[in-house]
C-alpha positions as CSV (number, residue, x, y, z in Angstrom):
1,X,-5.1,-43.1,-28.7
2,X,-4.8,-44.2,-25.0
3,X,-1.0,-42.9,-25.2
4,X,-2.8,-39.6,-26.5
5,X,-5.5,-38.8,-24.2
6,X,-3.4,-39.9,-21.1
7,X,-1.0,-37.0,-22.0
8,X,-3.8,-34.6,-22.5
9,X,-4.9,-35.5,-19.1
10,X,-1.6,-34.6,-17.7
11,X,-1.5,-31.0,-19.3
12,X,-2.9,-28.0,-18.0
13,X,-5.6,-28.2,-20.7
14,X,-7.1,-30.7,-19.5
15,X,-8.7,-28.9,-16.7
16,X,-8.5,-25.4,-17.4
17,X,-11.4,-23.6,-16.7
18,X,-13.1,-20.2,-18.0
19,X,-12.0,-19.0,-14.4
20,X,-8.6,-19.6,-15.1
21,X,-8.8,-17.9,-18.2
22,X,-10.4,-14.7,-16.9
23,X,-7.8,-15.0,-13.9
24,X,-4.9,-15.0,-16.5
25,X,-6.3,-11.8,-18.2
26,X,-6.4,-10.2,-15.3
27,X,-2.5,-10.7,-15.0
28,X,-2.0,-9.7,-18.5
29,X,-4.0,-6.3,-18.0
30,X,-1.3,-6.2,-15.2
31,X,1.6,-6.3,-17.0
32,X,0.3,-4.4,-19.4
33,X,-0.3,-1.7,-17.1
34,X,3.2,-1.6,-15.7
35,X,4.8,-1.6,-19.4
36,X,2.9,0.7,-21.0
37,X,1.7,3.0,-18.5
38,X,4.1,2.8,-16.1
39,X,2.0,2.4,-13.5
40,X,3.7,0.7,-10.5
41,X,5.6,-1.6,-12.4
42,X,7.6,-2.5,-9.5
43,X,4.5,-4.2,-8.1
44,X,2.1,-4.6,-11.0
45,X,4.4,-6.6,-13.0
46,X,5.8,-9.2,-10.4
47,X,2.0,-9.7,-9.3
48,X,1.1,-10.0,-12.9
49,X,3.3,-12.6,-13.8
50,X,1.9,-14.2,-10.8
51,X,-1.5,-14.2,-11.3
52,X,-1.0,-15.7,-14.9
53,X,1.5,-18.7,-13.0
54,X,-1.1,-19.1,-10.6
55,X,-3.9,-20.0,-12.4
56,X,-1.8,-22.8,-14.2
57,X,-4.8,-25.8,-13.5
58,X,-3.2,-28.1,-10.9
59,X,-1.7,-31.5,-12.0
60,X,-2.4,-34.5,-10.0
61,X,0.1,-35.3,-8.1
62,X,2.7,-32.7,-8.9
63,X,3.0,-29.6,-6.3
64,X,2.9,-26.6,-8.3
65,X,1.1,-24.0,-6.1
66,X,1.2,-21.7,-2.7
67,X,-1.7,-24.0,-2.2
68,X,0.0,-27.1,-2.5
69,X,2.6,-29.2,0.4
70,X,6.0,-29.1,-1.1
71,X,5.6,-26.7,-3.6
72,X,8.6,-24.4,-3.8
73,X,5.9,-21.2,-3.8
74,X,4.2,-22.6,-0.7
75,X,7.7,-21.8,1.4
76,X,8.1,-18.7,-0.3
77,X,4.6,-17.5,0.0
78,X,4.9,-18.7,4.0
79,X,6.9,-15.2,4.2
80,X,3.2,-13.7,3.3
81,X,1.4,-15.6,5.3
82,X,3.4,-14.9,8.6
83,X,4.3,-11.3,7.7
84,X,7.3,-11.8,7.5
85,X,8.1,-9.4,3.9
86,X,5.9,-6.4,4.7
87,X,8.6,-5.6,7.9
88,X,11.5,-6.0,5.7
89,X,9.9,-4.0,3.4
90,X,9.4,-1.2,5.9
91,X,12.5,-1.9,6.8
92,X,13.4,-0.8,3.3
93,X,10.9,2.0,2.9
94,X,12.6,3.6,6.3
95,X,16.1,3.7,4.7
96,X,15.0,5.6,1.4
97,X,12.9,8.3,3.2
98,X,13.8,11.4,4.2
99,X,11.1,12.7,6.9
100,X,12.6,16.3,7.0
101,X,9.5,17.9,5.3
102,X,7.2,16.7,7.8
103,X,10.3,17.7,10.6
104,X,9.9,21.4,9.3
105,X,6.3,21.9,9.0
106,X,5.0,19.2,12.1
107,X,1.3,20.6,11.2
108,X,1.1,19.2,7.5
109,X,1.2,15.8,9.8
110,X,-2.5,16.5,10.7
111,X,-3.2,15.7,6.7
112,X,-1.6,12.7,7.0
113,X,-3.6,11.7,10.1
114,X,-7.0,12.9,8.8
115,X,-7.0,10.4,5.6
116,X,-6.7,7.5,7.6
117,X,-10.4,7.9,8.0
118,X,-10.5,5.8,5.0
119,X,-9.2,3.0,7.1
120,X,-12.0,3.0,9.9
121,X,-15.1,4.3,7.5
122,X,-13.9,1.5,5.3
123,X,-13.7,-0.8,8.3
124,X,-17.3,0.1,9.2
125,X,-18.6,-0.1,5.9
126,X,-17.3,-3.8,5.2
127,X,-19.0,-4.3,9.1
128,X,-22.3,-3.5,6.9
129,X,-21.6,-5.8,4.2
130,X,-21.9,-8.7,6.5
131,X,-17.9,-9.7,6.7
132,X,-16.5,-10.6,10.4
133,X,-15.0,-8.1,12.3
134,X,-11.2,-9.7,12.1
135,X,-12.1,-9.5,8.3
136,X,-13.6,-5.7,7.7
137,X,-10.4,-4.9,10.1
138,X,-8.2,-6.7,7.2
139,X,-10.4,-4.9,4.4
140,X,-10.4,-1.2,5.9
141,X,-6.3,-1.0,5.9
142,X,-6.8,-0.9,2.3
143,X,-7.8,2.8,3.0
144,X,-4.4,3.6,3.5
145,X,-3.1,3.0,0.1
146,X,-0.2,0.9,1.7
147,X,0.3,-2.7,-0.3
148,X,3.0,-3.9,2.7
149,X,0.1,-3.0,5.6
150,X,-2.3,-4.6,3.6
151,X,-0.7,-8.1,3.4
152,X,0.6,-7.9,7.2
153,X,-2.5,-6.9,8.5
154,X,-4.7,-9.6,6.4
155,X,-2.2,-12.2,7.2
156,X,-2.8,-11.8,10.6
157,X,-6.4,-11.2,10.6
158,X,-8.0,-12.2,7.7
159,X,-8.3,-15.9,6.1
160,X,-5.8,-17.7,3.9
161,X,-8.5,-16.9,1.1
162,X,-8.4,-13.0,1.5
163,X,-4.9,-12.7,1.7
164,X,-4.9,-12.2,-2.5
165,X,-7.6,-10.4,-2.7
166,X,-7.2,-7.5,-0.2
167,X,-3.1,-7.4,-1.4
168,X,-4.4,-7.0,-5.6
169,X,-6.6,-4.5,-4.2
170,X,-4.3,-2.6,-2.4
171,X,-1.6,-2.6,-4.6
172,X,-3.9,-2.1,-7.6
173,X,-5.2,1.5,-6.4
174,X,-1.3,2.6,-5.5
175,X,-0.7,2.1,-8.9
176,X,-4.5,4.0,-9.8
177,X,-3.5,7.1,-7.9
178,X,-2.8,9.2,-11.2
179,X,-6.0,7.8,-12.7
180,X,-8.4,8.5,-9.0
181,X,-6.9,11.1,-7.2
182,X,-7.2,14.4,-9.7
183,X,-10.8,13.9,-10.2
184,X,-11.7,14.2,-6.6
185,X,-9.3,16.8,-5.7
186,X,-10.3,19.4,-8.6
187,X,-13.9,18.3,-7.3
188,X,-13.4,19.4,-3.6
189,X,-11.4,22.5,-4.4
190,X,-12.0,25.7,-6.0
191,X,-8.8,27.0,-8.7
192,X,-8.1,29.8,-6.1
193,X,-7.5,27.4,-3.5
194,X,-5.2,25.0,-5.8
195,X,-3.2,28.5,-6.5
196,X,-2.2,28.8,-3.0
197,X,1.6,29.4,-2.7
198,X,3.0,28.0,0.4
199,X,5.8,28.7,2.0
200,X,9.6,26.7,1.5
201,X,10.4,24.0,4.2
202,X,12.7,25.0,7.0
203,X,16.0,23.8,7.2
204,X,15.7,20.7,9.4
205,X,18.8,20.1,11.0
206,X,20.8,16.4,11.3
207,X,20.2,16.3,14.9
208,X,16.4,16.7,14.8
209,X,16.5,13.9,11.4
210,X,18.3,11.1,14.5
211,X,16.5,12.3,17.7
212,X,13.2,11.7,15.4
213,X,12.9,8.0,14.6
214,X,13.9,6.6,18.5
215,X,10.9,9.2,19.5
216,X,8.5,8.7,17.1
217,X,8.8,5.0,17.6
218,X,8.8,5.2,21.0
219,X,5.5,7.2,20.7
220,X,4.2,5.3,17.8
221,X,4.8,1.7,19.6
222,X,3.2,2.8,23.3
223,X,0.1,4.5,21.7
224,X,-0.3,1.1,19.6
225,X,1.8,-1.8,20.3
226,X,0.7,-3.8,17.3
227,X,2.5,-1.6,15.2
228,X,5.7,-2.7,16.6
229,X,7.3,-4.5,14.1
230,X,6.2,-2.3,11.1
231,X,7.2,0.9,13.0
232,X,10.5,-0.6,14.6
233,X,11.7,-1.7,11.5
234,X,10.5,1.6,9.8
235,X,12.3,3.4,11.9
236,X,15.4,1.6,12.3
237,X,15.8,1.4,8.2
238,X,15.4,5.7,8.9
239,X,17.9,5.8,11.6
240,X,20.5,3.7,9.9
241,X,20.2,6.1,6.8
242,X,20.3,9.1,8.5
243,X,23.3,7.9,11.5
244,X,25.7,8.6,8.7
245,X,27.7,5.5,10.1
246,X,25.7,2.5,8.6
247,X,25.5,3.7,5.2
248,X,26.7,0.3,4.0
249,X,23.6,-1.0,5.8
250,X,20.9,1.7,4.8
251,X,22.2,1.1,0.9
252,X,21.9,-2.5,1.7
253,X,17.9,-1.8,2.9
254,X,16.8,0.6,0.3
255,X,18.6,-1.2,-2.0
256,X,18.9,-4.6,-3.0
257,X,16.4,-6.0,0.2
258,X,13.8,-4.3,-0.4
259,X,14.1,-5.3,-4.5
260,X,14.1,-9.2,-3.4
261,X,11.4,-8.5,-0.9
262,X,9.3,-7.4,-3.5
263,X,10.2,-9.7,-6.1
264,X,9.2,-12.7,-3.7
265,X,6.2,-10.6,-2.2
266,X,4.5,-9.4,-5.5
267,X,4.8,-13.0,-7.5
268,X,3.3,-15.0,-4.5
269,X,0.6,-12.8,-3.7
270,X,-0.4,-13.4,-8.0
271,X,0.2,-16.8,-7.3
272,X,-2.7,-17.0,-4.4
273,X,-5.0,-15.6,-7.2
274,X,-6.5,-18.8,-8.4
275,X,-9.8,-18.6,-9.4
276,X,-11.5,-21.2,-7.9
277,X,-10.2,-19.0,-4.4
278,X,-10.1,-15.2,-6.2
279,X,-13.5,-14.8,-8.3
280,X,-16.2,-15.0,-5.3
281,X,-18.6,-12.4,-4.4
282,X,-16.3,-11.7,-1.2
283,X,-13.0,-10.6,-4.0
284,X,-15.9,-7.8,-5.6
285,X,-16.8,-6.6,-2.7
286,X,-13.3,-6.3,-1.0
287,X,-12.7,-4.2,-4.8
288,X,-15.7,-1.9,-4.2
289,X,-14.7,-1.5,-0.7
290,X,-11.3,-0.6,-1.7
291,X,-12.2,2.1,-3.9
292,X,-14.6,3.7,-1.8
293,X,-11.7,3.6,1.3
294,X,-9.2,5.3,-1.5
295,X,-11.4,7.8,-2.5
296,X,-12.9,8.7,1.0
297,X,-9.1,8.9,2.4
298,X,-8.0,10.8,-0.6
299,X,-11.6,13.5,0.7
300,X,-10.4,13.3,3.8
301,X,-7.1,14.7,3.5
302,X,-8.3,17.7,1.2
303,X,-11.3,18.4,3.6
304,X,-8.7,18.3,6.5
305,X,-6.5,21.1,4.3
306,X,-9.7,23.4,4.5
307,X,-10.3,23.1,7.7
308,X,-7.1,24.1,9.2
309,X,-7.3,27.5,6.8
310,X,-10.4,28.4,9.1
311,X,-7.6,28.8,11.7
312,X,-4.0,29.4,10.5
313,X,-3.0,32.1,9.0
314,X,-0.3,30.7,6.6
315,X,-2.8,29.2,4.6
316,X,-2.2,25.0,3.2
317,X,-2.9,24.0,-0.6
318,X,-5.5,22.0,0.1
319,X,-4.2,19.7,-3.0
320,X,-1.8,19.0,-0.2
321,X,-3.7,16.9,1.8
322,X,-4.8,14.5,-0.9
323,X,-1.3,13.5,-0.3
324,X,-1.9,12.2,3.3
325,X,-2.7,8.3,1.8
326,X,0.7,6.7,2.3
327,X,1.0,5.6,-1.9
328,X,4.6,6.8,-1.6
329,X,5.5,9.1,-3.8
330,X,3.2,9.1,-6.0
331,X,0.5,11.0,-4.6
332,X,2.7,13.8,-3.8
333,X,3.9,13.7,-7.4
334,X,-0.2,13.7,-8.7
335,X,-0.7,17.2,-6.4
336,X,2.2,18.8,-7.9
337,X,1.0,17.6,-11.2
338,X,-2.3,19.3,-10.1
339,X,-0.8,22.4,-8.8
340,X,1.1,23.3,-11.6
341,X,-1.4,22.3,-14.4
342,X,-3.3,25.8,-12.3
343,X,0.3,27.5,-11.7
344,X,3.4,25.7,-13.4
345,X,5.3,28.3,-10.6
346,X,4.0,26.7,-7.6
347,X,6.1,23.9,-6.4
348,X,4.0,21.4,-3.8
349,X,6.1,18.2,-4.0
350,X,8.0,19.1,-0.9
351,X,5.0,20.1,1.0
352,X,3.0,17.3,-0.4
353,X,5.7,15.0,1.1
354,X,5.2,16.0,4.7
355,X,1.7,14.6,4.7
356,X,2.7,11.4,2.5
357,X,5.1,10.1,4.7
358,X,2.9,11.1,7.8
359,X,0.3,8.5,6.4
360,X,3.1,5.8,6.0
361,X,3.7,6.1,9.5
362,X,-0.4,6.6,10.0
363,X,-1.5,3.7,8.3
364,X,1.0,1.8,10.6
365,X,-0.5,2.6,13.8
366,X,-4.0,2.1,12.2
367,X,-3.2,-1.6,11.5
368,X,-1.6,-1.6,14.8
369,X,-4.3,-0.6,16.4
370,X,-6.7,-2.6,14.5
371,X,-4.7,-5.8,15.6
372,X,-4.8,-4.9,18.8
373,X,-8.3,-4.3,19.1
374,X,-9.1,-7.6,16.7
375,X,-6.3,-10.1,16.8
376,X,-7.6,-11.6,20.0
């Protein structure tokens, strides 16, 4: 019996809790989610996984954790904590984009600035909520629907314990975007609006497509110099792919980094979920927060759209400017879902692009400038 009950003490069993439990739901809802819905599964199911790993109860003795000294996941998840994946992911991100529909329509940028408001209202809002100012810094990036942002900016502002909780959220609404986006953009929009036909892109030419990441990096990096790494290595993945002379490198980048990256990234931010660390009132409000900083940035953009038709007289889908939150691509692909459920003629993905990839670039300098302000 002795024999019996001292190898029950040494299983999980023994101390899992209702926590744990609830924790490894979570994960499954995750996977789930990826499988069946295809939402994200990139991210959802490596993070899923995770969480489920995670929340294995601890064995004395035995490092199993990120938590724990000598665990194998402690040294991966170091690259979380230090933020050191999110740059290689930009790095990444910068070698599969192509930046020539924001190149030929520059104002469509404008979109992609105004839904960063998410970020700052967001920022305020967790000000109210009685978090620290490093903190409600670390909570308003998740405004701009960018999961690598997220984790770099909470790593180097926010706690050990937030880390997992501002990354799930993050991560959780880029993979929401089909499910949040519509309602508010058929909400703020009238059906001759979303029938707006805009004109095609402009040829951009392979001259502008080099010239642009050493000047936009240059202005990006002077304007907010926390942003440096993100935007340097955003930039440099961008100018290797469109050099035409490092395409061995860019392929590299977009390719098989950025898959290991995000392998590594994903399962150690589930692992950090624990539930003696994830389920506090903090991790519900850091969700509420989230989804009020998604939908606001998603209002912002569309509002933005409208405004600008008050002036110009090549009028903007404003379904367009929902697309200004940097969830890349899939809010462009939800307005031209939107746009031609009204007109299955009109054709917005290009368009939609300019603004997306203008809020990849806009959330950057928003945590840059955010780390500035806070990191001392």
């Amino acid at each position: 019996m002795e024999i019996l009950q001292g190898f029950f003490a040494s299983t999980g069993f023994a101390n899992l809790s209702v926590g744990n439990m609830i924790m490894m739901v979570i994960g499954m809802v995750f996977v789930g989610l990826a499988i069946r819905k295809d939402y994200e599964p990139l991210l959802l199911l490596p993070i899923g996984f995770g969480i489920i790993v995670g929340n294995i109860p601890p064995i004395e003795g035995i490092a199993l954790s990120v938590y724990d000294e000598g665990s194998v996941l402690k040294y991966i998840y170091f690259g979380v904590l230090k933020g050191i994946f999110p740059p290689l992911i930009f790095l990444g991100i910068g070698a599969m984009t192509d930046f020539s529909a924001m190149l030929s329509n520059p104002r469509l940028v404008l979109l992609g600035a105004a839904a960063q408001m998410g970020i700052f209202l967001t920022f305020i809002g967790a000000l109210f909520l009685g978090f620290p100012a490093n903190e409600a810094g670390a909570i308003g990036i998740i405004g701009g629907a960018d999961g690598p942002t997220a984790i770099f900016l909470s790593a180097k502002l926010a706690g050990e314990d937030l880390v997992g909780p501002i990354a799930i959220a993050a991560y959780s609404y880029m993979a929401l975007v089909p499910v949040i986006q519509p309602p508010i953009m058929r909400l703020l929009t009238t059906r001759e609006e979303r029938l707006i036909r805009m004109k095609p892109p402009r040829q951009v030419s392979q001259r502008e497509k080099i010239i642009f990441p050493i000047a936009a990096f240059l202005i990006c990096a002077l304007i907010a110099p926390g942003a440096l790494t993100l935007v340097g290595m955003l930039f440099l993945g961008n100018l290797l792919k469109e050099s035409c002379v490092t395409e061995r490198l860019a392929e590299t980048a977009r390719n098989a980094l950025i898959d290991i990256v995000t392998i590594l990234l994903g399962f150690t931010v589930g692992c950090s979920t624990q539930a003696q660390t994830f389920l506090k009132a903090d991790s519900i409000k850091i969700f509420v927060l989230g989804a009020a900083a998604f939908a606001i940035a998603t209002a912002c953009g569309v509002v933005a759209a409208k405004v600008m038709n008050l002036f110009v007289k090549d009028k903007i889908n404003p379904l367009v400017g929902a697309a200004g939150v940097s969830a890349v691509p899939d809010s462009a692909r939800v307005v031209q879902q939107i746009g031609q459920a009204e007109d299955p003629h009109n054709f917005l993905l290009m368009h939609a692009m300019a603004p997306n990839v203008a809020g990849v670039i806009g959330s950057a300098v928003a945590a840059g400038v955010l780390l500035s302000v806070l990191g001392n």
